[in-house]
C-alpha positions in Angstrom: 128.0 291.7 95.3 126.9 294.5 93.1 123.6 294.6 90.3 125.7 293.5 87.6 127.2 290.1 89.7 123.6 289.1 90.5 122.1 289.3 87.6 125.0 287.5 85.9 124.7 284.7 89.0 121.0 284.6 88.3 120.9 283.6 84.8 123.6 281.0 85.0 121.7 279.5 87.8 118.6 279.8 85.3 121.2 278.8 82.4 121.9 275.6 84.4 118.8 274.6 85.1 117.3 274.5 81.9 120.4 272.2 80.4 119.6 270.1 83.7 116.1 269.4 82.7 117.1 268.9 79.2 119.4 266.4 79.6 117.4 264.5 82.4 114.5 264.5 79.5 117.1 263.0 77.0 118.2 260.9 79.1 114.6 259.2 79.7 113.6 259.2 76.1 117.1 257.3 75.0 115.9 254.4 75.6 112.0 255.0 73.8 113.8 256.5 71.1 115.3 253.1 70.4 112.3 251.2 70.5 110.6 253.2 68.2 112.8 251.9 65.2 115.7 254.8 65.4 117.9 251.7 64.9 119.7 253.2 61.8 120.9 256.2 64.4 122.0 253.8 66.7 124.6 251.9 64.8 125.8 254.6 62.9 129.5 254.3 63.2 130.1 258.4 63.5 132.6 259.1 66.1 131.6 260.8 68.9 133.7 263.1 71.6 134.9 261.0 74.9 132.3 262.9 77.0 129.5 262.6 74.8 130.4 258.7 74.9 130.8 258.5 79.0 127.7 260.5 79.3 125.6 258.0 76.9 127.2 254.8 78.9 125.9 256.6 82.3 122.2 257.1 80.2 122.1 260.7 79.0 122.5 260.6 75.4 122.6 264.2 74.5 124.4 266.0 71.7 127.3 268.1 71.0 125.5 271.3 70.5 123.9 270.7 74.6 127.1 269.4 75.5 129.2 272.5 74.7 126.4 274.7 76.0 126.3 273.2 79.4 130.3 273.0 79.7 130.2 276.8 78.9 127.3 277.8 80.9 129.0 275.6 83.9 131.8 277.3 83.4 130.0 281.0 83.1 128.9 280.0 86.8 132.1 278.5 88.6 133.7 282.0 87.4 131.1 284.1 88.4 131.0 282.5 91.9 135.1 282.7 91.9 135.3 285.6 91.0 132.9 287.0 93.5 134.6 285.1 96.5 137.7 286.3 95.4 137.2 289.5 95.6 138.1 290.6 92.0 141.5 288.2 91.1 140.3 287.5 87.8 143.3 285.2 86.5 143.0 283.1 90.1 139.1 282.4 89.1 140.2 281.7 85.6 142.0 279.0 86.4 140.0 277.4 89.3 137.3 277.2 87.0 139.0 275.5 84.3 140.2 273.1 86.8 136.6 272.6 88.1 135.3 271.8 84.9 138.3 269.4 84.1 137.6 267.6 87.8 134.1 267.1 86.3 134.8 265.5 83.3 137.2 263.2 85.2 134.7 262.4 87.4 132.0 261.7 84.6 134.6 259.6 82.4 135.8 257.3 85.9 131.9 257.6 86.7 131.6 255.4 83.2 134.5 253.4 83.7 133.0 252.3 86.8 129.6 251.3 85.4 131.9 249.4 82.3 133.4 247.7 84.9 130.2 246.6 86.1 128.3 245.7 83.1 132.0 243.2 82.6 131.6 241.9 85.8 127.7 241.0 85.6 127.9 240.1 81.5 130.7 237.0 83.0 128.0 235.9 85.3 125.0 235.7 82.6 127.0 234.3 80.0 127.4 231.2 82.1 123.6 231.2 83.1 123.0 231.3 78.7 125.3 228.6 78.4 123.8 226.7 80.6 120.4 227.0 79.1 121.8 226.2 75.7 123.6 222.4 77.2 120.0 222.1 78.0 118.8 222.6 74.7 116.9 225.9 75.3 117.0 228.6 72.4 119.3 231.3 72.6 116.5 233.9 72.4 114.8 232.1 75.6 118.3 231.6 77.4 118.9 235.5 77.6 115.5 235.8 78.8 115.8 233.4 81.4 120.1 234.5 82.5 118.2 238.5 82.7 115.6 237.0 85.1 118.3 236.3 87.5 121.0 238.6 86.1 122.1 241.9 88.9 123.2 245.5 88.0 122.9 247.2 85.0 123.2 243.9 82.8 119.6 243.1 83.9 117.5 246.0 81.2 120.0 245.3 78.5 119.8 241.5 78.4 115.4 241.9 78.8 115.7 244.7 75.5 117.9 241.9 74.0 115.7 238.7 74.6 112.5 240.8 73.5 113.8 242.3 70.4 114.7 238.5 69.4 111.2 237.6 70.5 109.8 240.2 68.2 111.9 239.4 65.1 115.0 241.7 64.8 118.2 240.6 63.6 120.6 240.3 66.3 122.1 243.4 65.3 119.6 245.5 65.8 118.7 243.5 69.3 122.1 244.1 70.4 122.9 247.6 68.8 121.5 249.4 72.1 124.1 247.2 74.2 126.9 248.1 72.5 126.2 252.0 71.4 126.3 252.5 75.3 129.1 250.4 76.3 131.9 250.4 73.9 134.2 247.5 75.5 136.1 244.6 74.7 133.8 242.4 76.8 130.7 243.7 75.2 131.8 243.4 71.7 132.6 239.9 71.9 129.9 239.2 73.5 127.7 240.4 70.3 130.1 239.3 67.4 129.6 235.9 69.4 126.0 236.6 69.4 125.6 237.7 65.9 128.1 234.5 64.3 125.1 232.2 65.6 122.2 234.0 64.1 123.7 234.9 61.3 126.2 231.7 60.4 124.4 229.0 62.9 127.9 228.7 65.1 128.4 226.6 68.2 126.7 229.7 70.3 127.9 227.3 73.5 131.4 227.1 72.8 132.2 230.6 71.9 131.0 231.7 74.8 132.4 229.0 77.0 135.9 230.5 75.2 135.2 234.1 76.0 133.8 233.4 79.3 137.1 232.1 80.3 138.7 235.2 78.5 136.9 237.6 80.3 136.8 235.8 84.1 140.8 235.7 83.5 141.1 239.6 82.9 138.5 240.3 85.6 140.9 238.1 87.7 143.9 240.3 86.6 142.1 243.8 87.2 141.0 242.8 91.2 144.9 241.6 91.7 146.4 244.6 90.9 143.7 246.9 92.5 144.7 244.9 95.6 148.5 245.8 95.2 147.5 249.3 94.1 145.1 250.1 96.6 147.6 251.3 99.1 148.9 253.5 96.8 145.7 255.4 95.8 144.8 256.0 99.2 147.9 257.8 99.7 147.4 259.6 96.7 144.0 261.2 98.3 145.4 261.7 101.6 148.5 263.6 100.1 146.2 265.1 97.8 143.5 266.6 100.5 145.9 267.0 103.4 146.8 270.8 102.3 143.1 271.6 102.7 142.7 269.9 105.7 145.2 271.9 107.2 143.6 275.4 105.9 141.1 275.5 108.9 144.2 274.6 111.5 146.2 277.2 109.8 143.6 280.0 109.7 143.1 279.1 113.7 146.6 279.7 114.6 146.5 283.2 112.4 143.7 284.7 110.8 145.7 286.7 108.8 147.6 284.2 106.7 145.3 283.0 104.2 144.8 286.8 103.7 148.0 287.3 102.6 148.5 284.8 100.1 145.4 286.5 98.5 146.6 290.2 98.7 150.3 290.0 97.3 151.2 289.5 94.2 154.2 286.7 95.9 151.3 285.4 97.5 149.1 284.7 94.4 151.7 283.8 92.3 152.7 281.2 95.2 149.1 280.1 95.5 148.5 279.5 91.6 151.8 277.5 91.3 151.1 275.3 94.2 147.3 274.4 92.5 149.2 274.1 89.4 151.5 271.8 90.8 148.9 269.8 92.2 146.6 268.9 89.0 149.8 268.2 87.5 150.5 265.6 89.8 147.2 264.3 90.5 146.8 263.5 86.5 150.4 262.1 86.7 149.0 259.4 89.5 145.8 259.1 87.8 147.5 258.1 84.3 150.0 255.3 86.5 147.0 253.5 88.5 144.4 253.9 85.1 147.4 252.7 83.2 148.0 249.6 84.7 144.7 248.7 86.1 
């Protein structure tokens, strides 16, 4: 590693570390910010890149202008470190690093799906805890209160900021504007229009949401059965997809030489960059099937 490498490597790692504290000081004053009135910002109906919108439904709420930055900065670094492990094969390092920073926002956006999933899952549970309050004649403001009390997971914050804006006076779309800015889903949006009809029109709060209760358990139903009849299918997907690697250490015992030679002939790299190629290909060929039909 010469002067020049270093000192690149250095101020990435610098680079990256002042994005990293930016973003983790974003993400702890999202949810201040919100409290402190910003409510027009919040349901401003501007649309957003994907990643900006997985990274504000996993709680860092940061803007395009640090988002770009820190995808080019990360990318600065995974071909810097490439390139120096590489020994020098530029277009190899290219690519790897574009494929590491596309493996990251896959894992940020399924990340997001997963916590989505979640909030669906908990938001079933706690609309049958309001309901019940409401058969027993308790206010709806009071009945989120009490469903957050015993409500698990990430639902638990959202439906506490919900009952206490209500308590202080908001409108119930600026109670539940924080809720649905972060997740953007089906479940979650009917969940507020429901919401909002009975503060807004006086509707039968308790038989909406004994309708979209029943809505909501039934796709939830849907989405486990066909993770069970997929499940087999995604695990071979990550054995087929890790097994080459796996077998790199085996290989490299048996001859030392023959990683080396992918590396120094042109065959070899040509080989090598087809065979990634091939598989990102096919890993976002299975991830479209089982993302498509889950």
């Amino acid at each position: 590693m010469n002067n020049s490498e270093s000192i690149a490597l250095i101020l990435c790692f610098f680079a990256m570390a002042f994005f990293a504290h930016r973003v983790w000081h974003l993400r702890k004053a999202g949810d201040e910010s919100t409290k402190d009135g910003d409510l027009e910002r919040e349901q401003s109906s501007v649309t957003v890149l994907p990643p900006r919108r997985w990274l504000r439904t996993l709680g860092a709420d940061i803007s395009t202008f640090w988002l770009v930055g820190c995808v080019l900065m990360l990318l600065l670094l995974t071909f810097t470190l490439l390139t120096i492990f590489l020994s020098g094969h530029l277009v190899l390092a290219g690519v790897a690093s574009l494929c590491l920073i596309g493996f990251l926002f896959f894992m940020i956006e399924d990340a997001a799906s997963a916590r989505i999933r979640k909030i669906e899952t908990s938001l079933v549970d706690s609309m049958y805890n309001i309901r019940a309050c409401l058969n027993a004649r308790i206010p709806p403001a009071r009945a989120i209160h009490l469903a957050a009390r015993v409500a698990k997971g990430p639902i638990k914050p959202e439906l506490h900021e919900i009952s206490d804006r209500l308590a202080l006076g908001f409108s119930a779309p600026q109670a539940l504007s924080r809720l649905t800015r972060r997740y953007d889903c089906r479940s979650v949006r009917l969940f507020a229009q429901a919401l909002i009809a009975r503060y807004e029109s006086d509707s039968d709060l308790v038989f909406m949401f004994d309708n979209i209760s029943k809505l909501m358990a039934e796709q939830l139903q849907e989405r486990l059965m066909m993770a069970g009849q997929l499940s087999g299918a995604k695990y071979t997907a990550y054995f087929s997809g890790f097994l080459p690697y796996l077998l790199i250490p085996f290989l490299l015992w048996q001859d030392p030489q023959w990683f080396t030679l992918l590396l120094e002939t042109t065959q070899g790299l040509y080989i090598l960059t087809a065979a990634v190629i091939l598989q990102i290909f096919g890993f976002l060929w299975l991830r479209h099937i089982m993302r498509g039909t889950v």
